[in-house]
C-alpha positions in Angstrom: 4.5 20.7 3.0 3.4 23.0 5.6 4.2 21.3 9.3 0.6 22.7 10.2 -1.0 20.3 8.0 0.7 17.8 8.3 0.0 17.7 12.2 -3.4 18.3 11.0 -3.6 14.7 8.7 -1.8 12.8 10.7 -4.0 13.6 13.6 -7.6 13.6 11.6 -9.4 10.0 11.3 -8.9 8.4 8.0 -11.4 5.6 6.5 -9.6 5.8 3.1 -6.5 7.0 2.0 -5.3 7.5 -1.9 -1.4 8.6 -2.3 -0.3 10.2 -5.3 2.7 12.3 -5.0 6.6 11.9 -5.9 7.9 9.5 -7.4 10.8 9.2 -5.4 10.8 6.1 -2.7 11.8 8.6 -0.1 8.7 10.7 -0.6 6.1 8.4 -1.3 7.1 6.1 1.7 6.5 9.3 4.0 3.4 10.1 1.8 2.3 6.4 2.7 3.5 6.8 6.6 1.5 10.0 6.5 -1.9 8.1 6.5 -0.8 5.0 7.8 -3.0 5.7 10.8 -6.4 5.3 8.3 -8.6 2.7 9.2 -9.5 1.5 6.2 -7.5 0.8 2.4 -4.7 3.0 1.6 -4.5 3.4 -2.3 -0.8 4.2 -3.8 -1.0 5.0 -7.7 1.6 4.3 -9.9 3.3 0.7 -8.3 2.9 -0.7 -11.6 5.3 1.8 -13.9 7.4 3.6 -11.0 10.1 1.3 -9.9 10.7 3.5 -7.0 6.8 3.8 -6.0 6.6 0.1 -5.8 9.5 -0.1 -3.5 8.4 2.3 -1.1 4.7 0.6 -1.4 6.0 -3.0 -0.5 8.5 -1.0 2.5 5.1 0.8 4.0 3.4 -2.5 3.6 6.4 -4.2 5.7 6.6 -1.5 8.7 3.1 -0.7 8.7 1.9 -4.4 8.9 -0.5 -4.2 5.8 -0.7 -6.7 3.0 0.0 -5.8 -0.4 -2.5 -6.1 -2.8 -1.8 -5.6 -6.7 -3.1 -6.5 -9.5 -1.3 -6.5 -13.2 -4.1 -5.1 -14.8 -4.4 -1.9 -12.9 -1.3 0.7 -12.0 -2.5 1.3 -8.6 -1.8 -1.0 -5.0 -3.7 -1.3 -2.2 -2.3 -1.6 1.4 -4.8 -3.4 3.4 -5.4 -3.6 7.2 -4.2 -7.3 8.7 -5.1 -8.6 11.8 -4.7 -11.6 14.2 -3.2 -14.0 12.3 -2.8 -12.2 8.8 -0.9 -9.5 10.4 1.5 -11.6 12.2 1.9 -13.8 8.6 2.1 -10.4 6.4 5.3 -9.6 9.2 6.6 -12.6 9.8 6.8 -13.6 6.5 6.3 -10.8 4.5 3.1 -12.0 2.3 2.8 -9.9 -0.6 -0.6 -10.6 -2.6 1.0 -9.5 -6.0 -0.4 -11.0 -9.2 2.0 -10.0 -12.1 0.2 -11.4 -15.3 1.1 -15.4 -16.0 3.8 -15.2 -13.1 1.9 -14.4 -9.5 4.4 -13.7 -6.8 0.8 -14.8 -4.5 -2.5 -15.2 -6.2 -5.1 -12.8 -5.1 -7.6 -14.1 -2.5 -10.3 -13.3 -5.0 -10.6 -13.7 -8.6 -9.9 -10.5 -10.5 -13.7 -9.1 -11.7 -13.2 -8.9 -15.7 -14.6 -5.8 -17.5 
């Protein structure tokens, strides 16, 4: 990417942020870092068939201080603002709100809306 923009998002206020670029770790993790300055949810598509994607997801969540959130029924993650206490547990422990079908790595805080 052109420098000039990326100066250009990383400086402009973000309420939302949706990443879908490489599949590599090391370019979705900068993709993710990019926009890790939004306010609001950052969306990452793909965690649930990239191997790679989902690394660099749970890695972002871990540096940036965000928890996790995932769902088995939906391809996409969502990296969601802690803070006070849930950002020092999502560091200090590395929380990961991950629901993987009949074996949840930790149950959602809300029940999953059925369709």
């Amino acid at each position: 990417l052109d420098p000039q923009l990326i100066w250009r998002v990383r400086h402009h206020p973000l309420a939302f942020a949706f990443v879908d670029g490489l599949h590599t770790y090391k370019a979705c993790l900068s993709d993710i870092r990019m926009v890790a300055h939004s306010e609001g949810v950052i969306a990452v598509d793909d965690i649930l068939t990239m191997e790679e994607v989902r690394k660099a997801f749970r890695e972002a969540a871990r540096l940036e201080g965000r928890i996790p959130v995932h769902h088995s029924l939906f391809r996409e993650g969502y990296l969601i603002r802690a803070c006070g206490v849930e950002r020092n547990l999502a560091l200090s422990e590395h929380r990961d709100w991950i629901h993987s079908g009949d074996q949840p790595e930790r149950q959602l805080p809300i029940e999953p809306t059925t369709f």
